[in-house]
C-alpha positions in Angstrom: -3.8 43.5 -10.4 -4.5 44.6 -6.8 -8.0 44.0 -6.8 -7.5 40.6 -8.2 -5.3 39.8 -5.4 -7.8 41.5 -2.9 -10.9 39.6 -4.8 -8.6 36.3 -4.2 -8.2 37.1 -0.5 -11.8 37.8 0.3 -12.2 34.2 -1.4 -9.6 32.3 0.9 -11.2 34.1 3.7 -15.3 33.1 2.7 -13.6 29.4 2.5 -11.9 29.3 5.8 -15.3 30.6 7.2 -17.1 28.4 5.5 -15.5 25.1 6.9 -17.4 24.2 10.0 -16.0 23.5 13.5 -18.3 20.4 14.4 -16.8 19.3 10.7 -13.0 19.2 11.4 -13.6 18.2 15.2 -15.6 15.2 13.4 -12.5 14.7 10.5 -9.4 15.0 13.5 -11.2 12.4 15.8 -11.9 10.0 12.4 -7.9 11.0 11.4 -7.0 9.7 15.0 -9.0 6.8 14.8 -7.7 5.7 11.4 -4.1 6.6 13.1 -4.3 4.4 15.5 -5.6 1.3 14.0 -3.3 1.6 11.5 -0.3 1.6 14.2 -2.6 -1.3 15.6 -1.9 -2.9 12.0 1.4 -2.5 12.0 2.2 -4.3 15.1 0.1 -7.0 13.7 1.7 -7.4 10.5 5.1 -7.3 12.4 4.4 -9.7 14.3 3.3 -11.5 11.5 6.3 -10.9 9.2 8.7 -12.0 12.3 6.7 -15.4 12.1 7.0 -15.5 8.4 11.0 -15.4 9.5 11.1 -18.1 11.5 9.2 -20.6 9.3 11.7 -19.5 6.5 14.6 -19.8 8.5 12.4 -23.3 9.5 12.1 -24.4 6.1 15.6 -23.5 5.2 17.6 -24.8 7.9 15.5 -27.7 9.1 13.5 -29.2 7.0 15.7 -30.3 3.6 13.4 -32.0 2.0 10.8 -28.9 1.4 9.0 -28.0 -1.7 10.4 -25.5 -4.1 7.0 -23.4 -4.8 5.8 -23.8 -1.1 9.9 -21.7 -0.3 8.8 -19.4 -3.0 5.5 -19.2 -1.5 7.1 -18.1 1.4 9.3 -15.6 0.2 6.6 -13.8 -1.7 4.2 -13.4 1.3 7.3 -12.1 3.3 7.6 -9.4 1.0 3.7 -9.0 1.4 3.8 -8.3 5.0 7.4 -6.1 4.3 5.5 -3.9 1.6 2.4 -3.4 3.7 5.1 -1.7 6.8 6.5 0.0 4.5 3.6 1.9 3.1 2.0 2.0 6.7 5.8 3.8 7.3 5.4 6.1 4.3 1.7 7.1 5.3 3.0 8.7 8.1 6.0 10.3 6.5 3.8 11.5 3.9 1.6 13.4 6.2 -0.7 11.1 6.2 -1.3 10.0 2.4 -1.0 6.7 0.8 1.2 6.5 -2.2 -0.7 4.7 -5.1 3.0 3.1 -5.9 3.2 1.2 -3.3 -0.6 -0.3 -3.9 1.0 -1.2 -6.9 4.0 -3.2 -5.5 1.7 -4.9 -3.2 -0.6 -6.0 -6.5 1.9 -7.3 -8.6 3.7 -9.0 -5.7 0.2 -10.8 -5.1 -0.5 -11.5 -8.4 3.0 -13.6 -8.9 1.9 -15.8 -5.6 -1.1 -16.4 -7.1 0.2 -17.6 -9.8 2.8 -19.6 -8.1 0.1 -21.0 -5.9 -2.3 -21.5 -8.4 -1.0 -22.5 -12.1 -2.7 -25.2 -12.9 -5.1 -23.6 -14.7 -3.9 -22.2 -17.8 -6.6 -19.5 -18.5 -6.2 -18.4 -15.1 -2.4 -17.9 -15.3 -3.0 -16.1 -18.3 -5.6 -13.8 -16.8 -2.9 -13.3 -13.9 -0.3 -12.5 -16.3 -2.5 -9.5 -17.9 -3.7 -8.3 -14.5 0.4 -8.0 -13.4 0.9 -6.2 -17.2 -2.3 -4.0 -16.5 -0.6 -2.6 -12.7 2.9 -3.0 -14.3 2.0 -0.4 -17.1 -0.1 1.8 -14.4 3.1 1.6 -12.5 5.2 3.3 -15.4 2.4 5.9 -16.3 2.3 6.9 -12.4 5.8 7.3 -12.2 6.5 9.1 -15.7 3.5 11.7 -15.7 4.3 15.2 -14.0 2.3 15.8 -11.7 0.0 18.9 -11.4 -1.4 20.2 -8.0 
């Protein structure tokens, strides 16, 4: 049993030799580039979502005689701008990793604009439908299978 451990040491130690400076100098000034343009995104996108705001509060408050889809519209691509913050938030609380859930949310939540934007085409609001059925059921597998690291 010792020498496995001392055979699994000398393996750890040929990989951390292995890994080459000019390598992870390369990788930390990509990881600080992607860093910062996702902050960059961010302030976009909230700048963006605060817009979305107003034009609700707009078309809520102001203008009565709005359209019911357009409102829903509206709503939907709020929650678009909301879900992409908060999985540029969770990237960086995850030490930098992108949880596949929240790719999902931000699917299915553009799939149902589409389709409330776009239904007057049968086949392609059945299409939709299967596509949201397709990420829901990835959704439930992601969730509900143990995962092994």
């Amino acid at each position: 049993m010792l020498t496995a451990d001392v055979g699994r040491s000398k393996e750890a130690t040929g990989i951390a030799e292995s890994v080459n400076p000019k390598t992870s100098f390369i990788a930390g000034h990509l990881q600080t580039f992607l860093n910062a343009s996702l902050i960059l995104l961010a302030l976009i996108l909230c700048y963006l979502l605060s817009k979305e705001i107003y034009l609700l509060i707009k078309t809520i408050f102001i203008e009565y005689n709005t359209n019911f889809q357009h409102f829903l519209e509206q709503i939907l691509v709020f929650f678009l701008y909301f879900e992409f913050i908060a999985m540029i938030v969770r990237y960086f609380q995850e030490n930098y990793h992108f949880p596949l859930r929240y790719l999902l949310y931000i699917g299915i939540t553009a799939m149902i604009r589409l389709i409330i934007a776009d239904h007057y085409d049968p086949m392609k609001t059945l299409i939709y439908t299967f596509v949201i059925l397709v990420l829901t059921i990835s959704y439930f597998i992601v969730n509900f299978t143990p995962l092994k690291r």
